[in-house]
N, C-alpha and C positions, 0 to 999 in steps of 0.2 A: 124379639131376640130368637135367633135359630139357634135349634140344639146341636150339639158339638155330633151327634151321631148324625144327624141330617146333611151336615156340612161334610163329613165323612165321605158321605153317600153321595152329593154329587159330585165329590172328586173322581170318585171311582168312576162314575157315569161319565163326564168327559173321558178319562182315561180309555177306556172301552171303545166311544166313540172316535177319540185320535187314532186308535189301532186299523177300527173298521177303514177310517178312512184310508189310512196308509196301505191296507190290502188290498182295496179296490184300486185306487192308481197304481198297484204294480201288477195289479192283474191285466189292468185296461191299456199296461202299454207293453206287457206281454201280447194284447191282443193284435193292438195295432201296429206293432212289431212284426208280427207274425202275419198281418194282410198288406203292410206296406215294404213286404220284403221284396226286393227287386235282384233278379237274376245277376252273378254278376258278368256276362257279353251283355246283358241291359245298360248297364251301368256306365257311366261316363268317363273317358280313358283315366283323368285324374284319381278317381275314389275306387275305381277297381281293385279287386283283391285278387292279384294275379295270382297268386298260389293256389288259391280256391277255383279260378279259372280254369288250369291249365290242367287240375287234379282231374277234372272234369268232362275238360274236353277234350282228348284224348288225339285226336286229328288235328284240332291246331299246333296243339305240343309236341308230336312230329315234325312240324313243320318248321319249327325255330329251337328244335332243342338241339344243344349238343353232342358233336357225334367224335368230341376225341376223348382221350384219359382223363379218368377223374380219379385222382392220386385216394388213396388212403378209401376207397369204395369197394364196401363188399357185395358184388353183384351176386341176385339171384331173380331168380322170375317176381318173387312176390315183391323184391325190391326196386326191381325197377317197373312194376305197376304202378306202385306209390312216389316213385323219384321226379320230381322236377328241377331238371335243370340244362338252363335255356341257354341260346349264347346271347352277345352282347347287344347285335343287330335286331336280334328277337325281341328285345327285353324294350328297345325305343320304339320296336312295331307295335307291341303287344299292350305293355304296363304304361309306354311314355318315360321322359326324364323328368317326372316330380320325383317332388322327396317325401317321405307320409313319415311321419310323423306319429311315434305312439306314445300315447301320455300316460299309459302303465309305465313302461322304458325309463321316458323321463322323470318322474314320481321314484322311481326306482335308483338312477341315476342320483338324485339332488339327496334323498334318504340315506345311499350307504357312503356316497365318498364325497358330493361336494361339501354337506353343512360340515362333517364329522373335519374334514380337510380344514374348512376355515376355523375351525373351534380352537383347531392348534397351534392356525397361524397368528389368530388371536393372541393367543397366549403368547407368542415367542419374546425374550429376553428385547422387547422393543425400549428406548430410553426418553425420557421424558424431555420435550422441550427441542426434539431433533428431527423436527419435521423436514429441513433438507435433504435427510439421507437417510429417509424412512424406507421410500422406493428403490433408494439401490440395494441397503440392506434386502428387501424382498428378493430382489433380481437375483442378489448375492446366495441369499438361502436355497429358493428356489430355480433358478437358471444355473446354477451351478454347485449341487447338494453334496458332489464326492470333494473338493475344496475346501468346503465350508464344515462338513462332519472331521473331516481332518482334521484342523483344528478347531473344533469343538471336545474333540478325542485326544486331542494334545493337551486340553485343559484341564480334561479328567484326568489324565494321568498327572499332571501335576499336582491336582488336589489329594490325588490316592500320595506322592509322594509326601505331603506335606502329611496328611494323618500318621505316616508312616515315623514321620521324624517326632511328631507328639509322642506317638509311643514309645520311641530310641530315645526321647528323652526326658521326659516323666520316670521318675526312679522307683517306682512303685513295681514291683514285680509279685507274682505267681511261681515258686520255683516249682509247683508240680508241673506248670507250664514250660519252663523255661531251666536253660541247662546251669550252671555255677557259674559263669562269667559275669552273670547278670548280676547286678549290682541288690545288695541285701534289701528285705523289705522296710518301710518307714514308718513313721508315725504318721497319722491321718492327718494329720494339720500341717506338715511337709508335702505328704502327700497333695492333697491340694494347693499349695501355695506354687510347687515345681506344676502341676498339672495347669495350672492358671496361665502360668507365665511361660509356657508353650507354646499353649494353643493361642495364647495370642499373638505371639512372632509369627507363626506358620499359617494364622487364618490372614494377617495383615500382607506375606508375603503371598500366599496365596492370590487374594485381594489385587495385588500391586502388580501381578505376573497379567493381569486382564490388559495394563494402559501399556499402551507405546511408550517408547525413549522417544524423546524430542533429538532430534540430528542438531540442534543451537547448545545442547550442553557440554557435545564433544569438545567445545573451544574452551571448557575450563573443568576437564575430566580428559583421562587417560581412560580407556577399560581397566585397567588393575587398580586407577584411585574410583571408580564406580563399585567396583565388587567389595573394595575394603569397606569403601562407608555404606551400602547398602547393608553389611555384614555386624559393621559396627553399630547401625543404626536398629538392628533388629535383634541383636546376640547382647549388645553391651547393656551392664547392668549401673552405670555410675554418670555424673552428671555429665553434659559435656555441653561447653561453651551458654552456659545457664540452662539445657536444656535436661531436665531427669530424665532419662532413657526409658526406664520401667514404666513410669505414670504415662508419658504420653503414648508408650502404646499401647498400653490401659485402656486410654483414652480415645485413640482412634480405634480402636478394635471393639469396645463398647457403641461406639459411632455406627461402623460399619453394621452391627447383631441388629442394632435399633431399626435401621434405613434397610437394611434386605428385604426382598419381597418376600412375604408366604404364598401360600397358597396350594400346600400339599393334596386336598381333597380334588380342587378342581382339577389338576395336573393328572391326577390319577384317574379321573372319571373323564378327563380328555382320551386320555390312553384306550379308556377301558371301551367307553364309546366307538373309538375309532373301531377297534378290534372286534367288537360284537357286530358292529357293521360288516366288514369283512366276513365274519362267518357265517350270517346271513346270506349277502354275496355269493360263498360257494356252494352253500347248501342249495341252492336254487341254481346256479350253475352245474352240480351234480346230481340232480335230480329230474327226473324227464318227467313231462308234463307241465310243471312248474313255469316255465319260462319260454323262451322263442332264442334264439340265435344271437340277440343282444345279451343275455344271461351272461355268456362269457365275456363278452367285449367289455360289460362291466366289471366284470373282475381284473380283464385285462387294467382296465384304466386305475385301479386300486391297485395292481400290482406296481403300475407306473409311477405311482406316487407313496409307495408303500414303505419308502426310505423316510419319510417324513416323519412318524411317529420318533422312530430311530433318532433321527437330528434334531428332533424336540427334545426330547427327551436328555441328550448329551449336551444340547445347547442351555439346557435348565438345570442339571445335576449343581451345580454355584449359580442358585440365582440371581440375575444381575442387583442392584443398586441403583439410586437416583442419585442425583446430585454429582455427576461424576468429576465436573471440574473442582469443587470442593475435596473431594478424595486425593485427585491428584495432587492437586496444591499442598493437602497434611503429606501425603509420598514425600515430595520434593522439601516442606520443611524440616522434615525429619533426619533425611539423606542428608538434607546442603550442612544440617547443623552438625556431622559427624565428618566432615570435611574442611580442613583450612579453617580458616576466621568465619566459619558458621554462613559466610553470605549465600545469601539468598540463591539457588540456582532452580530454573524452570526444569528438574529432568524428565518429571511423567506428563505424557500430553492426554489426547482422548482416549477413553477406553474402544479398545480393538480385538477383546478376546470375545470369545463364544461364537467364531465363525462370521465377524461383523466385517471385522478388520482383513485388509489382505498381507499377506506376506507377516503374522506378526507373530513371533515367536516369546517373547517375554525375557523376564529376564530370571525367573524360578529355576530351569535348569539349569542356569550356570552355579546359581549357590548353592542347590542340592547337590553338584555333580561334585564341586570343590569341596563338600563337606565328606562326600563317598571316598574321594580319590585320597583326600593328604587326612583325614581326620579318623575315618570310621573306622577304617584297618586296626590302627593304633586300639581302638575300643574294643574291637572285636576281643583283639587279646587280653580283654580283664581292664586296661584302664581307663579312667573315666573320661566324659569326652567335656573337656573345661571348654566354655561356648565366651571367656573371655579372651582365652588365646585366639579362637578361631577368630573374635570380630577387631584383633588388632595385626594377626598372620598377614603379609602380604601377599598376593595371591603371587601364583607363580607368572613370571615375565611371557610376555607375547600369547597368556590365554583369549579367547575371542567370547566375549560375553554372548554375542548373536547366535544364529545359524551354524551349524557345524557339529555337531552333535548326530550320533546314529539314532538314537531311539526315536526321534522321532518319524521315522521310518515304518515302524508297527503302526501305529496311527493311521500313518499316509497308507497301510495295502489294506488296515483294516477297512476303511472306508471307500476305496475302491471296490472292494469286496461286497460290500454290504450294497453299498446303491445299484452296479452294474450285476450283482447277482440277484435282484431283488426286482428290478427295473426291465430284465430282459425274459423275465415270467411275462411280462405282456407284451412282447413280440410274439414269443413261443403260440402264447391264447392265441394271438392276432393273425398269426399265418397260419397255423396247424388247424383253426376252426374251418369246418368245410362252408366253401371248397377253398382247397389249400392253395395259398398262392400270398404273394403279393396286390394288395387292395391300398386304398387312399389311408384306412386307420395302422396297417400293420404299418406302411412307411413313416406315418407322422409319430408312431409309438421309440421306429428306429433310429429317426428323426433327431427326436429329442437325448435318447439315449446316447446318441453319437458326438451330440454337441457338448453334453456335460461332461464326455470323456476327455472331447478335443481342448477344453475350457478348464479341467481339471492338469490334462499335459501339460498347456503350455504355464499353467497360473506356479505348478511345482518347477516346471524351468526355468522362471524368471525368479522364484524365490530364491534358489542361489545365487540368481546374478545380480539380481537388485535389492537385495533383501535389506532392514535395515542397518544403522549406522551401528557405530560402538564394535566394528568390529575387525577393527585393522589394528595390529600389535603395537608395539610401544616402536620396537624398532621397526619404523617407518623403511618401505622399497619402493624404487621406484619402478614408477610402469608404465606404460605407452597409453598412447592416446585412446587407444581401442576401450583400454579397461577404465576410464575416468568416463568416457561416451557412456558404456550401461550403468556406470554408477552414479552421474548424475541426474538431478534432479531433472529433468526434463527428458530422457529417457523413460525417468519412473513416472511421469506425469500421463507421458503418449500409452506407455504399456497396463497403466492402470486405465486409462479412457476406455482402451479398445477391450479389454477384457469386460468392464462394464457393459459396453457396447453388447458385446458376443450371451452376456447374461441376461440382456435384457429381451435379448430377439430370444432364446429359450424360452425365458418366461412367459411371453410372449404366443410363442408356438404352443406350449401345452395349456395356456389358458383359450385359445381358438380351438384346440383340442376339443378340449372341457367341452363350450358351446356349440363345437357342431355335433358331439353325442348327446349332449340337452336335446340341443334342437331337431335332432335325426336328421344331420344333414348330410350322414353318409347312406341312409335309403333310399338311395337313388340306382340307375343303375351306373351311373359313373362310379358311383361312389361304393358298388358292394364287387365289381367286375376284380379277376384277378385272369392271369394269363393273357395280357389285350394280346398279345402276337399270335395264339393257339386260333382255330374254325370258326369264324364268323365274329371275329374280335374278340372273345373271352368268353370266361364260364361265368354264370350266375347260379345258385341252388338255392330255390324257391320253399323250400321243405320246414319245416318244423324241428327244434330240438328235439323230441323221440325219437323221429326219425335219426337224425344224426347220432344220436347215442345208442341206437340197434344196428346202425346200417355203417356206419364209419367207426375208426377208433381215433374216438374224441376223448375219452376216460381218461387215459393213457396220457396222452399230450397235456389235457388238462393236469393230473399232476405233477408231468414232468416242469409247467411251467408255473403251478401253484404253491407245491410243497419246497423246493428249495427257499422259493422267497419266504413264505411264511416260516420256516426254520430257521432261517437268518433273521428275520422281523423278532422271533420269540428271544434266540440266545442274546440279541443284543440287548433286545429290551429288560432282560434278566441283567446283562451282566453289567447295565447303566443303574438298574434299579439297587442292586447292591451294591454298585460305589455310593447313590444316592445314601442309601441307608447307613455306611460304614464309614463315613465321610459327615454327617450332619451334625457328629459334635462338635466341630468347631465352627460352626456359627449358630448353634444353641445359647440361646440368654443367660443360662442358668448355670451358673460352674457346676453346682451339684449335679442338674440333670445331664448336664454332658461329660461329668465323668460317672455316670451311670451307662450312658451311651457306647463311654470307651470302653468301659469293662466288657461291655455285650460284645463290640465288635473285637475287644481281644479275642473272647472265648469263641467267636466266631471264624474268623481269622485259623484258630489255632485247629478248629472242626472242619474245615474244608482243606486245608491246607495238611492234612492227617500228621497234626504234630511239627509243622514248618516246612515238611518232606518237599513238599511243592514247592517250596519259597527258596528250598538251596541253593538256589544257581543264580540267583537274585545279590547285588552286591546292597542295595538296599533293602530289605524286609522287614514284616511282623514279628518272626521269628528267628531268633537266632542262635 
C-alpha cells in the first residue's frame, strides 16, 4: 500500500515534468522559427506578406505605388516613410490575385456576430409542425427586416393597447393617483373578480389580433355583424345559444397561459450575448494595435445585421403559442356562437402576426378604436363604461374592420427608422475605412440595404391595395375592372410570390456575405481595390490599423457610423423591454401575481409619465 503523501508527491512530479516539457517545445519552435525564417522577396508569390515587403523595399514600392489622392490622408515625411499604398496593377505584379486568409479575422468573425446571430434566430416565434414555410418566414425576417419589424411593432402596440384597456376597466383605483372621475375604490374580492374578467377578454383579444380573417366568412358576415359578435363574444356576460360567455373565455384564456412559450432567462442572455459581443467588436475596432483593417469591417457586418436583436426582441414581446389551428377553431366557435343560430363559421385562419404573415393587420384595432371613438368619451365624463351595451351597440354603418387606420403609421417609420439607420453604420465603416472609396464589401453592404428598402416600398404599397378582406362597407359600389384585377386573388398570389422571391435573393446575398468575410474572400486584390478608374486601376493601402488611426481620420467616421446605430439598438431595445415588462400580466398564470404586476406597472406608468402629463394627448391612456 502507498502512502497517501507518496502518491502526493508523484503527482507533483508529473506535474513539474509536463511544464518542463511544454517550455522546451515552445522554446524549440521559437528556435526553429527563428532559423527557418525566410525573407519575404524569398518567399513564394502566394504566402507573401506584401505589406511587410513593400515596408521594406523601398525601390520596389516606388515602382507600383500610387501617385494620385488619397482622400481623408494626413501627409507628412514620417508618414509617408511608413505608407504603403500601391495601385491595382502593382498589387497582381507584386502580391498576385489570391485571397489569404486570416484565422484570427475568422475566429473573430464566427465569436462576435455569426454564433451570437444564430442564437436569436434560433429563438425566433418559429411554430411547431410548419416546416413548409419555415424558410420563407427566414427570408421574411431576414431579407426583408424593416416589413417585418413593422409589424411586429404593430403587435406591440396592440398588446400595450389591450393592457391599457385592463386598467380602464378594472374598477380599482388609487385616487392619489388618479383624479375624481375615477370610479370609487372596491372591496378586494370585486376587485379581483373585475381584474379577472379583464384580462381575460384583452389577453384573448390580444391572442385572436395574431390569426388572419379567412376571405370564405365574408359570405355569411357583413364587417358590422363581425365587430358586433367579436364584441359580443368578448364583452358579453350571459348565455348565448347554450354557450356561457364568461366560463368559455375562462377557459380559452386559461388554455392560451398554459400553451405560451417561456423562456425569459434565455431571451435575455440572447440579448445580452448579442451585445457584449458588439462591445467587444468596438473596443478592438477603436483601439490601435489590437487588430488589422478587418477590425472595422467586423463591426461593419454587426452593424448590418444590428436590426436583429431589435426584431427579436418585438417579434417575442407576445410569445408565440403552439397549437395554432386549435386556437383558431376556439376564435371561430366562440364568435360563430354570438351570431345568428350559433352555426359554425370558419373566421380565424393561420396565425400571421409577429412579422410572419404579410399584409396582416388584425382585427384589435378595429375594437379598441370603436371602443375609443363611441364609448370612452361618454366615461371620460364620470360615467361608467357598461361593456354590456358595447357588445350588443351596432357598430357604426360602412366602418372597415381592415387597413385604414392612421396609427399604424408610427409603426411603419419607426421601423424604417431603426433598420436603415442602424444598417447604414456599416456602409459608412465600409467606405470611410481607408482607403476610402468604393470596394466589393462596401457595395454588397449597400447592396443589401437597398434591397430591404426596395422590398419594404413596394410590400407597404401593395398593402393598401391588396390587403385583406372584411373591408368593403355594407353599402356595396361599384368599380371597374382595374380595382377587382388588384383585388383578387391571383393578383395577391403573383405579388405575394415575387416579393418572396425579392426576400429570398436578400437572404441570400447577406448570407454569401457572411461567408466571404469567414472565408477572406475579400483579401484579394480584387476584392480590397477601391477607385478602379483613378492611376494604374485603383488604390490599395497595405498598412496596419495604427497606422490608419494616426495617419487618417478613421475615429471620427468610425463613430459617426457606430454611435447612431448603437443609440437606436439600446433605445429600442429599452422601450421593447418595457412593453415586455408592463405588458406580462396578462398572460401570467396566477390572477394574484398579475394583479401584483398590474399594480407595479400602474405606479410605473404613473412615474414616467410624471403623473399622465405624457399620456394627455393620448385618447386612450394609463392615466386619466
Amino acid at each position: 500500500m502507498i502512502a497517501p503523501w507518496n502518491v502526493n508527491l508523484r503527482i507533483h512530479a508529473i506535474q513539474i515534468c509536463i511544464v518542463l516539457i511544454i517550455v522546451v517545445k515552445v522554446l524549440a519552435q521559437d528556435d526553429n522559427s527563428a532559423q527557418n525564417y525566410t525573407p519575404p522577396e524569398s518567399q513564394s508569390i502566394k504566402n507573401r506578406d506584401c505589406g511587410e515587403l513593400l515596408q521594406h523595399n523601398r525601390t520596389l514600392y516606388h515602382e507600383i505605388a500610387y501617385k494620385g489622392h488619397i482622400t481623408n490622408y494626413y501627409g507628412s515625411p514620417q508618414a509617408d516613410a511608413q505608407l504603403v499604398a500601391i495601385t491595382y496593377h502593382g498589387c497582381l505584379k507584386v502580391c498576385g490575385d489570391f485571397w489569404r486568409n486570416d484565422t484570427q479575422t475568422t475566429l473573430d468573425l464566427l465569436l462576435d456576430w455569426i454564433l451570437p446571430a444564430l442564437g436569436l434566430i434560433t429563438q425566433m416565434p418559429w411554430e411547431s409542425n410548419r416546416n413548409s414555410v419555415t424558410g420563407i418566414w427566414l427570408a421574411r425576417w431576414i431579407g426583408s427586416p424593416i416589413a417585418a419589424l413593422t409589424f411586429c411593432l404593430w403587435d406591440v402596440q396592440i398588446a400595450s393597447k389591450c393592457s391599457k384597456l385592463v386598467n380602464l376597466t378594472t374598477k380599482y383605483r388609487h385616487r392619489k393617483y388618479h383624479s375624481e372621475v375615477i370610479r370609487s375604490e372596491t372591496e378586494p374580492e370585486k376587485e379581483m373578480a373585475a381584474f379577472r374578467e379583464a384580462r381575460d377578454k384583452f389577453y384573448i383579444l390580444l391572442v385572436m389580433n395574431q390569426f388572419e380573417l379567412r376571405s370564405s366568412a365574408e359570405e355569411y358576415l357583413t364587417p358590422e355583424e363581425l365587430v358586433r359578435a367579436v364584441e359580443h363574444a368578448l364583452f358579453g356576460m350571459e348565455v348565448v345559444n347554450g354557450v356561457d360567455l364568461p366560463a368559455e373565455r375562462r377557459k380559452i384564456a386559461e388554455d392560451l397561459r398554459d400553451r405560451r412559450k417561456r423562456g425569459v432567462v434565455p431571451i435575455l442572455l440572447g440579448m445580452g450575448g448579442f451585445f457584449f459581443a458588439m462591445a467587444v467588436a468596438i473596443r478592438k475596432a477603436f483601439s490601435p494595435g489590437e487588430g488589422n483593417g478587418a477590425s472595422a469591417f467586423n463591426v461593419g457586418l454587426g452593424m448590418l445585421i444590428g436590426w436583429l436583436p431589435v426584431l427579436y426582441f418585438a417579434a417575442v414581446v407576445d410569445n408565440d403559442h403552439d397549437n395554432k389551428p386549435e386556437f383558431a377553431a376556439a376564435f371561430s366557435r366562440l364568435v360563430s356562437a354570438c351570431h345568428g343560430d350559433a352555426t359554425y363559421i370558419e373566421i380565424f385562419g393561420d396565425g400571421e402576426g409577429q412579422g410572419r404573415g404579410r399584409w396582416h393587420y388584425g382585427i384589435g384595432q378595429t375594437i379598441m378604436s370603436r371602443i375609443e371613438n363611441e364609448f370612452l368619451e361618454r366615461w371620460k365624463r364620470g360615467s361608467q363604461l357598461d361593456w354590456a351595451v358595447l357588445s350588443t351597440t351596432t357598430p357604426i354603418v360602412g366602418r372597415k374592420v381592415e387597413f385604414g387606420h392612421w396609427r399604424i403609421v408610427q409603426p411603419l417609420i419607426c421601423a424604417f427608422i431603426i433598420v436603415t439607420g442602424i444598417s447604414t453604420g456599416a456602409f459608412i465603416l465600409a467606405y470611410f475605412t481607408p482607403p476610402v472609396g468604393f470596394a466589393w464589401r462596401s457595395a454588397m453592404y449597400l447592396t443589401c440595404v437597398c434591397l430591404a428598402t426596395v422590398i419594404f416600398c413596394i410590400d407597404m404599397l401593395l398593402f393598401k391595395i391588396v390587403r385583406q378582406n372584411f373591408t368593403t362597407p355594407s353599402k356595396r359600389v361599384t368599380h371597374g375592372p382595374i380595382y377587382y384585377f388588384f383585388k383578387g386573388e391571383g393578383f395577391r398570389r403573383v405579388a405575394r410570390y415575387f416579393l418572396i422571391s425579392l426576400e429570398i435573393t436578400n437572404t441570400i446575398v447577406l448570407f454569401l456575405l457572411v461567408i466571404a468575410m469567414a472565408a477572406g474572400l475579400f483579401n484579394f486584390c480584387a476584392g480590397s481595390v477601391v477607385n478602379r478608374g483613378g492611376p494604374g486601376g485603383g488604390l490599395i493601402i497595405l498598412n496596419d490599423s495604427e497606422f490608419f488611426i494616426q495617419y487618417f481620420d478613421v475615429i471620427g467616421y468610425y463613430e459617426i457610423g457606430v454611435m447612431p446605430g448603437v443609440f437606436l439598438m439600446g433605445i429600442s431595445s429599452l422601450y421593447l423591454m418595457e412593453q415586455w415588462f408592463t405588458q406580462s400580466f396578462l398572460w401570467s398564470k396566477s390572477d394574484s401575481s398579475a394583479i401584483i404586476g398590474w399594480r407595479r406597472t400602474k405606479r410605473w406608468k404613473w412615474l414616467y409619465s410624471f403623473g399622465g402629463w405624457l399620456e394627455s394627448g393620448e385618447t386612450l391612456g394609463w392615466v386619466m
